[in-house]
FIZAKE-328436 format. One line per field, with one value per residue: residue number from 0; chain; y, z, x of N, C-alpha, C, O in turn. Coordinates in nm, 4 decimals, padded with zeros to 6 digits, always signed. Each point is the difference from the previous one (the first is absolute). Last residue first. Example, Ala and Ser with C-alpha at 12.3 -4.5 7.8 and 13.67 -1.06 7.14 Angstrom:
# FIZAKE-328436
num = c(1, 0) .
chaine = c(A, A) .
n.Y = c(-00.2250, -00.6828) .
n.Z = c(+00.7080, -00.0239) .
n.X = c(+01.2850, -00.0219) .
ca.Y = c(+00.1190, +00.1190) .
ca.Z = c(+00.0060, +00.0000) .
ca.X = c(+00.0820, -00.0890) .
c.Y = c(+00.1090, +00.1200) .
c.Z = c(+00.0730, +00.0000) .
c.X = c(-00.0770, +00.0900) .
o.Y = c(+00.1108, -00.0019) .
o.Z = c(+00.0169, +00.0665) .
o.X = c(+00.0509, +00.1036) .
//
This chain:
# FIZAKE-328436
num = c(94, 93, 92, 91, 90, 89, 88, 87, 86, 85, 84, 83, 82, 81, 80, 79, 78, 77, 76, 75, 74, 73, 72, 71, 70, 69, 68, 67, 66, 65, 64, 63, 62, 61, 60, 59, 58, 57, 56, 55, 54, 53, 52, 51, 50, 49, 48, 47, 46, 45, 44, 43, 42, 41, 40, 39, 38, 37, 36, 35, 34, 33, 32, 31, 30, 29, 28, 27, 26, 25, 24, 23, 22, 21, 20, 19, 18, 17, 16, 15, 14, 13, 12, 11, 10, 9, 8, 7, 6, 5, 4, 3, 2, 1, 0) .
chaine = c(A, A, A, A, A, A, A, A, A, A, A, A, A, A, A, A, A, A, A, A, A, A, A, A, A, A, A, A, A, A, A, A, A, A, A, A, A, A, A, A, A, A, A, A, A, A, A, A, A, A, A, A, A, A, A, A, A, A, A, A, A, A, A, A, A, A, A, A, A, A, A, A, A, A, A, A, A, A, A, A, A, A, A, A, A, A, A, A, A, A, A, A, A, A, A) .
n.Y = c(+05.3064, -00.5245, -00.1102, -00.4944, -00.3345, -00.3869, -00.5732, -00.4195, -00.4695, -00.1382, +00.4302, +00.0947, -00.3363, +00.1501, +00.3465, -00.0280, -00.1513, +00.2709, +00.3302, -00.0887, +00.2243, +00.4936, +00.1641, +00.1832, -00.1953, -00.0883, -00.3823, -00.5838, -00.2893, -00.2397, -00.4884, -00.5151, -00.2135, -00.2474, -00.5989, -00.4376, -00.0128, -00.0007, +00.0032, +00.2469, +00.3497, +00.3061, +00.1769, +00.1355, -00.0500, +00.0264, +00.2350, +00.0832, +00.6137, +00.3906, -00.0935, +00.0776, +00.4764, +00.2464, -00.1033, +00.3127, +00.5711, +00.0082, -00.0897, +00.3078, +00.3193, -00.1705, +00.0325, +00.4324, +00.1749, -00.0828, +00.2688, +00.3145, -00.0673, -00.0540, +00.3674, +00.0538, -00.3979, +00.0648, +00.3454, -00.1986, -00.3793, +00.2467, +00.1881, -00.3746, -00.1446, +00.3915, -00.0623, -00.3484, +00.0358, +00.4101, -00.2353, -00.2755, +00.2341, +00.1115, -00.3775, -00.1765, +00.2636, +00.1107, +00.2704) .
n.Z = c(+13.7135, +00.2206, +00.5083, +00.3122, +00.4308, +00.3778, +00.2489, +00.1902, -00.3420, -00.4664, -00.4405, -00.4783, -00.5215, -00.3959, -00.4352, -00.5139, -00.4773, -00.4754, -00.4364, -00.5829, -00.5447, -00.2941, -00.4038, -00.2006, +00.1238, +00.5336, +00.1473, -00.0070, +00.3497, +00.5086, +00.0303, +00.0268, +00.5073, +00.3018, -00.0704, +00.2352, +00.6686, +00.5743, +00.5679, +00.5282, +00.3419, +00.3415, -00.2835, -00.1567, -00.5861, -00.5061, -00.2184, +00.0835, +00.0695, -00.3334, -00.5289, -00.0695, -00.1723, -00.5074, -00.4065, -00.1134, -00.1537, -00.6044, -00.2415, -00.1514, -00.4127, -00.5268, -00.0182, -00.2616, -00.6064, -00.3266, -00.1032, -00.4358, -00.5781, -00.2712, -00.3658, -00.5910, -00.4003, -00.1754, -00.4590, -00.5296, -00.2328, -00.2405, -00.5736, -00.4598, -00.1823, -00.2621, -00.5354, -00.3020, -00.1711, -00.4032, -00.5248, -00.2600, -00.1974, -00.5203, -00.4645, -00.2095, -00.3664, -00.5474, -00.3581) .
n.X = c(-14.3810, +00.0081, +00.3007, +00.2198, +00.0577, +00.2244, +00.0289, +00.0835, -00.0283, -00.3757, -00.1442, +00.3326, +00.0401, -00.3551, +00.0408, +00.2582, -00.2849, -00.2426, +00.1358, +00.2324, -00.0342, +00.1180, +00.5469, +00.3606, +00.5965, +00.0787, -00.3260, +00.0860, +00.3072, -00.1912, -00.2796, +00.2415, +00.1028, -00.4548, -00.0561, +00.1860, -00.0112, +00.2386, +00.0797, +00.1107, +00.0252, +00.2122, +00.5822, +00.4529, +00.1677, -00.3771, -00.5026, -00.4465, -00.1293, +00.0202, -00.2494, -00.5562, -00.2385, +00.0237, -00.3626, -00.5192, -00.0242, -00.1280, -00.5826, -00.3275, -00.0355, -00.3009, -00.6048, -00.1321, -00.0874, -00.4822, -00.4107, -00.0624, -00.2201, -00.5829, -00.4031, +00.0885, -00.2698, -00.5856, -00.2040, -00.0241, -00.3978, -00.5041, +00.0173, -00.1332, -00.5489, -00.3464, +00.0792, -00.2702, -00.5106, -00.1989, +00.0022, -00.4708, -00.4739, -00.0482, -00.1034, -00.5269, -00.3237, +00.1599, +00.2597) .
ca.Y = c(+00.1250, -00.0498, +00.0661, +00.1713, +00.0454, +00.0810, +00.2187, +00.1087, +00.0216, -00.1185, +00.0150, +00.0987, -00.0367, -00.1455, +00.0661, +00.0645, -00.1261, -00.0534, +00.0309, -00.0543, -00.1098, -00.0060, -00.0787, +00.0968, +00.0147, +00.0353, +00.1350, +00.0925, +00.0098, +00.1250, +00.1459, -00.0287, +00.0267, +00.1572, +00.0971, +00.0557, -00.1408, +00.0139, +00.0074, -00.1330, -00.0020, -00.0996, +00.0841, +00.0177, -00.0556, -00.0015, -00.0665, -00.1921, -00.1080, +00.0907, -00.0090, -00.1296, -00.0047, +00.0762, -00.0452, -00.1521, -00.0111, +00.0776, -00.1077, -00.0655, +00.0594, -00.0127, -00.1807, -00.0152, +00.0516, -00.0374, -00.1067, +00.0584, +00.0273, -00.0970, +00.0149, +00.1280, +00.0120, -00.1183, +00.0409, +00.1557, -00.0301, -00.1015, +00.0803, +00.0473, -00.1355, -00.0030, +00.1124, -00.0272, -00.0857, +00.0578, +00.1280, -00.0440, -00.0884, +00.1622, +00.0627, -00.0940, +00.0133, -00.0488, -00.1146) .
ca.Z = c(-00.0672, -00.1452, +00.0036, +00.0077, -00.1781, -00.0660, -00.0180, +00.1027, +00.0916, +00.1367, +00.1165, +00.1012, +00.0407, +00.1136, +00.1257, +00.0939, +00.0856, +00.1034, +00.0972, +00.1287, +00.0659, +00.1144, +00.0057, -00.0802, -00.1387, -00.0575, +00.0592, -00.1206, -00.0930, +00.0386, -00.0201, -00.1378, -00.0484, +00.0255, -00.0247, -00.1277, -00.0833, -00.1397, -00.1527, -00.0974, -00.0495, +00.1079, +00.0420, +00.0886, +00.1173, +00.0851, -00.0832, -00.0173, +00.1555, +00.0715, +00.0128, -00.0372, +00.1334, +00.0712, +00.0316, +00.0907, +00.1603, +00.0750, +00.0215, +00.1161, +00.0822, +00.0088, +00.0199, +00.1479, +00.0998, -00.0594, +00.0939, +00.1695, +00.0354, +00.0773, +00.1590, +00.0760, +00.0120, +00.0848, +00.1733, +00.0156, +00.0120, +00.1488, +00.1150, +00.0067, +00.0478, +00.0780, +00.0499, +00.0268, +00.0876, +00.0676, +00.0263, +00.0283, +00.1022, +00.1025, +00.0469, +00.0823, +00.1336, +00.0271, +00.0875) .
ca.X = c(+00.0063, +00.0040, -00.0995, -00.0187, -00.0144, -00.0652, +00.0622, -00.0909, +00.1005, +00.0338, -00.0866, +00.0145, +00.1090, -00.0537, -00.1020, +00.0700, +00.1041, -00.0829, -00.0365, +00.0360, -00.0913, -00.0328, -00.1349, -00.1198, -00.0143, +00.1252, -00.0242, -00.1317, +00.0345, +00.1292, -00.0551, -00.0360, +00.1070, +00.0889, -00.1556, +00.0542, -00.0445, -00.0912, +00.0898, +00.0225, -00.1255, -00.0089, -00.1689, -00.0772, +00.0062, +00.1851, +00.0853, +00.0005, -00.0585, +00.0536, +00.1710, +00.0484, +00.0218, +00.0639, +00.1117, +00.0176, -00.0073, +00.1653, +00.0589, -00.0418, +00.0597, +00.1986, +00.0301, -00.0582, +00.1084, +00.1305, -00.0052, +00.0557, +00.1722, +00.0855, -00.0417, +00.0045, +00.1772, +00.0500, -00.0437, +00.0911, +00.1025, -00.0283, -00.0201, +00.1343, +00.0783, -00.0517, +00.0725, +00.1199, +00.0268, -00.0639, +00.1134, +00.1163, +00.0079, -00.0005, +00.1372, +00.0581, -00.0512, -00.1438, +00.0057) .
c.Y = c(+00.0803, +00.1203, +00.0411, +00.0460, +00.1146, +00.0656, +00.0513, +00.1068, +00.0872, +00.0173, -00.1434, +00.0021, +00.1001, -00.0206, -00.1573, +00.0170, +00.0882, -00.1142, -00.0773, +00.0637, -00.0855, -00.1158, +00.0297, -00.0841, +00.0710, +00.0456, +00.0763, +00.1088, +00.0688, -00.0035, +00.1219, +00.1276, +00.0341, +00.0675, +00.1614, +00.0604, +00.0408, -00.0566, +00.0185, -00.0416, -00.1047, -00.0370, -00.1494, +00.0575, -00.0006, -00.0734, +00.0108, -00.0222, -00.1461, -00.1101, +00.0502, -00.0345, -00.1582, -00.0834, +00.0545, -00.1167, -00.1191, +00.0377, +00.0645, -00.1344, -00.0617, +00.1044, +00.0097, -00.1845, -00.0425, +00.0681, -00.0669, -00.0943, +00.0349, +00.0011, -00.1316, -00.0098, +00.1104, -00.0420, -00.0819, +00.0396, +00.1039, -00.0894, +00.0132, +00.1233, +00.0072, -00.0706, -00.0115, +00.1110, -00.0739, -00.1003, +00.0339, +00.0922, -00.0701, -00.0447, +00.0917, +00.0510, -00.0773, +00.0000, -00.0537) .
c.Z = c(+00.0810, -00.0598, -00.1790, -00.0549, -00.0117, -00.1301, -00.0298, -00.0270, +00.0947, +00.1049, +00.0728, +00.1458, +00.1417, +00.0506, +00.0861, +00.1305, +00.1242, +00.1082, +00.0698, +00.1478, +00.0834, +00.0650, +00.1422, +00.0167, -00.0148, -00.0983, -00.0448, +00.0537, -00.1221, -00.1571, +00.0697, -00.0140, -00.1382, -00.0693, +00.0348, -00.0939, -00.1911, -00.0900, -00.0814, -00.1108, -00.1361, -00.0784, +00.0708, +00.0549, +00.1527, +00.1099, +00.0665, -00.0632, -00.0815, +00.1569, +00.0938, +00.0865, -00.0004, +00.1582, +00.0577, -00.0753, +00.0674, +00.1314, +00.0523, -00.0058, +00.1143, +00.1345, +00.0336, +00.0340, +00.1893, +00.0876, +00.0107, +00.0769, +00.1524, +00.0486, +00.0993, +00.1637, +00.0703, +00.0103, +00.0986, +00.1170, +00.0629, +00.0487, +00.1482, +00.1328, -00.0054, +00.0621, +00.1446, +00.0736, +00.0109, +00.1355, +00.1407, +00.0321, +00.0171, +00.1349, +00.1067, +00.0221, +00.0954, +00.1273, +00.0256) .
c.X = c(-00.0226, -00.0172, -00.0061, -00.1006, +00.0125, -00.0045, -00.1080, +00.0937, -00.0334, +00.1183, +00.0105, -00.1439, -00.0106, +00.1443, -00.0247, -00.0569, +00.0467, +00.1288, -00.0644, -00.0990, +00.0768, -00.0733, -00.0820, -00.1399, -00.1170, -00.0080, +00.0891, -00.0025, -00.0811, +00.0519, +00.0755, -00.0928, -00.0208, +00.0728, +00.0750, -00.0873, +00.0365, -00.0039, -00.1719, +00.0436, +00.0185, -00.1655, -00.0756, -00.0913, -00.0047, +00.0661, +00.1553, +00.1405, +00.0282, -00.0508, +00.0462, +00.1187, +00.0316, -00.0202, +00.0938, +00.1354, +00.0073, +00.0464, +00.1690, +00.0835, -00.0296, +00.0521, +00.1159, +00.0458, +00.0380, +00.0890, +00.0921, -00.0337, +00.0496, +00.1502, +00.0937, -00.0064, +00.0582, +00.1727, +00.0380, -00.0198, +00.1265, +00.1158, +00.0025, +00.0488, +00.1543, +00.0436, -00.0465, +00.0576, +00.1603, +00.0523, -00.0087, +00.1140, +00.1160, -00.0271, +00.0153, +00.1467, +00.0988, -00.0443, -00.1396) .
o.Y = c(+00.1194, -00.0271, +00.0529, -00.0946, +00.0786, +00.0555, -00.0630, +00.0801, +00.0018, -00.0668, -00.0090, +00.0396, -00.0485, -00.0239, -00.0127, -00.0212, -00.0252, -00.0148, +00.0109, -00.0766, -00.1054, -00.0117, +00.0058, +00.0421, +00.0167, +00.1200, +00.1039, +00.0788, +00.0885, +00.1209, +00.1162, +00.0721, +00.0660, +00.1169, +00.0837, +00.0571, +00.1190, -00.0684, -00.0746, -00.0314, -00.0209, +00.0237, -00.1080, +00.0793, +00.1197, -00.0493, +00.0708, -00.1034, -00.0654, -00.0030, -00.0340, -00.0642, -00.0475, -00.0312, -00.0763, -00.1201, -00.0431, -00.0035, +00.0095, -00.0434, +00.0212, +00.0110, -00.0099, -00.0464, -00.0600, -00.0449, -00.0116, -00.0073, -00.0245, -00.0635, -00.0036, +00.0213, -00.0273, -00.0259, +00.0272, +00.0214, -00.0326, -00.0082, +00.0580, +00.0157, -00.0733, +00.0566, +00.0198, -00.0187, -00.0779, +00.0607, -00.0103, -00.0369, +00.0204, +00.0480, +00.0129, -00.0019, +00.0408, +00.0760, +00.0754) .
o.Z = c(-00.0301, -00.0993, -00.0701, -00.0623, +00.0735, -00.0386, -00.0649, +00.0847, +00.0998, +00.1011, +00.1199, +00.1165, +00.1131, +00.1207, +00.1218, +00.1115, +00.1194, +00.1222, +00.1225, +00.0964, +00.0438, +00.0950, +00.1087, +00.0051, -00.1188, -00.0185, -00.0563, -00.0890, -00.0812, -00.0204, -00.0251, -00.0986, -00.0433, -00.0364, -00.0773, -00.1049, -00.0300, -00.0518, +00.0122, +00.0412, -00.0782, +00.0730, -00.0442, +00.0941, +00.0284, +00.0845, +00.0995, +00.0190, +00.0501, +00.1051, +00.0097, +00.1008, +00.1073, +00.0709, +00.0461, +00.0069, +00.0963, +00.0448, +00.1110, +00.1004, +00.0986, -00.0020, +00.1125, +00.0923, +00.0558, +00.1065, +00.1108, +00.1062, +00.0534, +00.0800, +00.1220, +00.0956, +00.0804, +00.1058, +00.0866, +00.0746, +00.0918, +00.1213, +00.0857, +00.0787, +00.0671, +00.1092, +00.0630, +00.0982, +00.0859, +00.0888, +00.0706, +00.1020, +00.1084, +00.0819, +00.0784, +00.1121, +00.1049, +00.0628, -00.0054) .
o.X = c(-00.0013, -00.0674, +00.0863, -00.0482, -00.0597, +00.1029, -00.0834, +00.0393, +00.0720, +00.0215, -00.0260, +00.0033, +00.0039, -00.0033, -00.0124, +00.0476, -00.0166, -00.0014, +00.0047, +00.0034, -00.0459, -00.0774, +00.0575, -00.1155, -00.0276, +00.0205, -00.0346, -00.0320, +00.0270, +00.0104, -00.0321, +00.0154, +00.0944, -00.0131, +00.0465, +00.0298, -00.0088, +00.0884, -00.0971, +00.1116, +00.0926, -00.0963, +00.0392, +00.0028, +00.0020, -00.0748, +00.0156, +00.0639, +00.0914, +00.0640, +00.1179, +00.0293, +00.0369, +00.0956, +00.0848, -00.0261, +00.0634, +00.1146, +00.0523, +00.0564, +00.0706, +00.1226, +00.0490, +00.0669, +00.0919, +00.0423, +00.0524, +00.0618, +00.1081, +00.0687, +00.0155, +00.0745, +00.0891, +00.0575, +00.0832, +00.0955, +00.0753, +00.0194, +00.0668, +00.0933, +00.0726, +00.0049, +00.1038, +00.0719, +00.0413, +00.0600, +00.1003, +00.0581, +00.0546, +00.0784, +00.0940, +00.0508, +00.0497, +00.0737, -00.0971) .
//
């Protein structure tokens, strides 16, 4: 092999690596998110959402990230947390 291959190898295996770790080290955060978002529709549904609950109709933003949560997405969290903190519930405890 020449110099330039062996450098090249050297910075792929190395970058593959660093790829492998960083995915690793992200999985439990991942996790921690999807359990948190699932809380916070839990307390969604359980105070804003059904009938007669004496509190305003939600906005289809809400409604739309109670759904990504559902499904695993977490990016409903941020709506939820503003749906739940203009209502003055309290947020469940993020791990």
């Amino acid at each position: 092999m020449t110099k330039t291959m062996n450098k090249t190898m050297k910075l792929t295996v190395g970058g593959l690596l660093a790829a492998v770790f960083m995915l690793a080290a992200g999985a439990p955060a991942q996790a921690n998110d999807s359990a948190y978002c699932s809380a916070l529709v839990q307390q969604y549904e359980r105070f804003l959402v059904g009938e007669g609950r004496n509190r305003p109709p939600q906005s289809v933003e809400t409604h739309k990230a109670a759904a990504w949560c559902k499904a695993g997405d977490v990016r409903g969290i941020p709506a939820l947390e503003r749906a739940l903190n203009n209502s003055k519930i309290p947020l469940p405890s993020r791990g």
